[in-house]
VOGU-3710 file (C-alpha; in Angstrom, 3 decimals, decimal comma):
1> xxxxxxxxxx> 35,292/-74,260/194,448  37,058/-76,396/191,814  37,340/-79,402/193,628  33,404/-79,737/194,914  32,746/-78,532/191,425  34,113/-81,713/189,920  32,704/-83,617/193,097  29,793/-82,661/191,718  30,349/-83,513/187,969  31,857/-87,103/188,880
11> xxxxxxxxxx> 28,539/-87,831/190,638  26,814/-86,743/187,335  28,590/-89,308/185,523  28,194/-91,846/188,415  24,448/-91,494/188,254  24,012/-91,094/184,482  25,817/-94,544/184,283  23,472/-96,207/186,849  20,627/-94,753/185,085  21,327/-96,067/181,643
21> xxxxxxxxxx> 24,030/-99,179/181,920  22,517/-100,692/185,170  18,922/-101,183/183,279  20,541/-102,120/180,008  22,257/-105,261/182,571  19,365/-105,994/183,473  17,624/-106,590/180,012  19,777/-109,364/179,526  19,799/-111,015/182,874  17,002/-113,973/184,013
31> xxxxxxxxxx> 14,051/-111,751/185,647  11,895/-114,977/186,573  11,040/-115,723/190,093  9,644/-118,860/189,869  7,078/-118,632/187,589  6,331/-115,199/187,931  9,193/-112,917/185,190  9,465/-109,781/187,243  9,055/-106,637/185,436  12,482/-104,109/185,080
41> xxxxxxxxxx> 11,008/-101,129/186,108  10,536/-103,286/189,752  14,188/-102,135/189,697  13,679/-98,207/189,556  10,896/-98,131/191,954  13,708/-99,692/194,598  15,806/-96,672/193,236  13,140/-94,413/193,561  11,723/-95,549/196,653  15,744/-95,607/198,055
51> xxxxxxxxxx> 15,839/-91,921/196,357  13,128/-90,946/198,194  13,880/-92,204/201,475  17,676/-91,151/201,948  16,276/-87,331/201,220  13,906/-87,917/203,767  16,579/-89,355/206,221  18,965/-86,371/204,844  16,272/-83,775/205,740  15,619/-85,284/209,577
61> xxxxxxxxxx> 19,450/-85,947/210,465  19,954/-81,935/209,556  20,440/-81,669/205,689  19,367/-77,927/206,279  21,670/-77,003/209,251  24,971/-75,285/208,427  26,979/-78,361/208,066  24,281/-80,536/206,320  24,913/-79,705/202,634  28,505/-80,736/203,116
71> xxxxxxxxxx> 28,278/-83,859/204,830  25,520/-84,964/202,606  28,074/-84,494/199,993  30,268/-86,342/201,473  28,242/-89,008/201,796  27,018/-88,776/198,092  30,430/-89,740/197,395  31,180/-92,341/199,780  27,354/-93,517/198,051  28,721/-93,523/194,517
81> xxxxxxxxxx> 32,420/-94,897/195,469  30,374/-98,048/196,824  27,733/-98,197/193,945  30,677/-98,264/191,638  32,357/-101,068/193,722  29,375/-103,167/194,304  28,859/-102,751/190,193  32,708/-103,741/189,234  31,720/-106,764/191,150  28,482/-108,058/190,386
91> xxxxxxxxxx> 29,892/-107,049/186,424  32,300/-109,444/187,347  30,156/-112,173/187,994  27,955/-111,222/185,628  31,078/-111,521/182,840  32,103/-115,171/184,701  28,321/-116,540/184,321  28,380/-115,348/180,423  31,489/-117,806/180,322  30,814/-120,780/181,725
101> xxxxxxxxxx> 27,513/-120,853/179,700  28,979/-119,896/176,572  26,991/-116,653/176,130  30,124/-114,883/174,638  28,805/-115,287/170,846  25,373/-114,665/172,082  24,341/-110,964/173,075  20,432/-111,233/173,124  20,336/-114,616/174,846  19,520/-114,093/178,934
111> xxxxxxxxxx> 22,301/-114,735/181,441  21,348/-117,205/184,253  21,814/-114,657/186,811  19,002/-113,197/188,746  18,605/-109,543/188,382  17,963/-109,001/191,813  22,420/-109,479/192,072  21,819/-105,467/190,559  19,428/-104,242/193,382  22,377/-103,425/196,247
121> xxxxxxxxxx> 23,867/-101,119/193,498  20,044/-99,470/193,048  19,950/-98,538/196,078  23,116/-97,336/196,372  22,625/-95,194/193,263  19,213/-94,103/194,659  20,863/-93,207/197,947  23,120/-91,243/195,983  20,296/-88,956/193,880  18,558/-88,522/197,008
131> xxxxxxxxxx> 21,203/-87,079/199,262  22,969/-84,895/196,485  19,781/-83,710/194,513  19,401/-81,732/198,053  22,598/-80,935/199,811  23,818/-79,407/196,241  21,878/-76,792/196,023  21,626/-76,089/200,270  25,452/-75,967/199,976  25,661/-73,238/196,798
141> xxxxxxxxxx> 22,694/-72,100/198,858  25,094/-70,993/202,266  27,655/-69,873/199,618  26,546/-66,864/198,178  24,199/-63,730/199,082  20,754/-64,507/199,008  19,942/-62,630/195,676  21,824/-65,033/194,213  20,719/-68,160/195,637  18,629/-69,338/192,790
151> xxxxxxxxxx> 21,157/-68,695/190,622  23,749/-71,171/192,258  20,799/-73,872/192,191  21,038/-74,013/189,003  24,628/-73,870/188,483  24,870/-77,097/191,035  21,968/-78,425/188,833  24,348/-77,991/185,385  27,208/-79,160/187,174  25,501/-82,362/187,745
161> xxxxxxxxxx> 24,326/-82,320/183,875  27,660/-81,751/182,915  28,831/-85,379/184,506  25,830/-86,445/182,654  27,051/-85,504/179,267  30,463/-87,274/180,371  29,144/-90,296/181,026  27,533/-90,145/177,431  30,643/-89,127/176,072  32,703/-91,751/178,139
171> xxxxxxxxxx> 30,265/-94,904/176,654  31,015/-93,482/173,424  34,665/-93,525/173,587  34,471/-96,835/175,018  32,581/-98,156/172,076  34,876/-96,492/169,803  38,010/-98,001/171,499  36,834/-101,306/171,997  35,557/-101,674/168,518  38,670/-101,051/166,518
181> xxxxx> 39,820/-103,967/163,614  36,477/-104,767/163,133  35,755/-106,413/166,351  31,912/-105,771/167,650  32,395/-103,045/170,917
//
């Protein structure tokens, strides 16, 4: 049970990140489509909506037969290894436009880079939430006897909050590290 256990913690910290570090991208990046400037929160209703539609796709592949819970973990993971890739990389770019414009010396000017480069990683993240916030608790579920089902929800449910509170820690560390002698994190 150790290694799902931190399976489920590392997706904890994978979707905290998303949830905080993926929006504060955005606030920085150009949000105009034409002359229309796009709202953020157009962002989390694709990571809702994606949320919403991989449970539903979870729950009519077989999320609830006896193999269900762990292949939808399974493919939580393979959802967060690519939502992390697909992030390194647009960061990347992101990094290479604040370059070649200068932006270095300049945090709260916007980055001429649509913020529609972070919606792939959205919906990976979303696809994420959606197939573990179920197949978590359906696989502690099928693990123990059924007086202690609810129990185990909850424990999957902590688990998850625990890679939450990592991901908080982890930006703090970061911030700590990278802003030693005085430099700005």
């Amino acid at each position: 049970m150790i290694p799902i256990c931190t399976t489920f913690i590392l997706m904890g910290v994978v979707s905290s990140i998303g949830n905080t570090y993926f929006i504060e991208q955005a606030t920085h990046m150009n949000r105009k489509v034409g002359r229309i400037k796009v709202p953020l929160p157009i962002l989390l209703w694709f990571y809702d909506h994606a949320k919403q539609q991989f449970a539903k796709i979870y729950f009519q592949i077989g999320g609830l037969t006896r193999y269900g819970p762990p292949i939808g973990i399974g493919v939580s993971m393979i959802f967060a290894i690519l939502c992390c890739i697909t992030a390194a990389k647009v960061e990347t770019r992101r990094l290479g436009a604040v370059k070649r414009h200068g932006l270095i010396d300049k945090p709260e000017e916007t980055i001429p880079m649509s913020i529609f480069w972070l919606l792939p990683q959205f919906l990976l993240l979303g696809g994420l939430d959606g197939i573990a916030d179920n197949s978590i608790g359906w696989f502690f579920i099928n693990q123990v006897p059924p007086s202690m089902a609810w129990y185990m929800v909850l424990f999957g449910i902590a688990l998850f909050g625990v890679g939450i509170m990592g991901s908080v820690l982890s930006v703090y560390l970061v911030g700590e590290i990278s802003g030693r002698g005085g430099k700005s994190s």
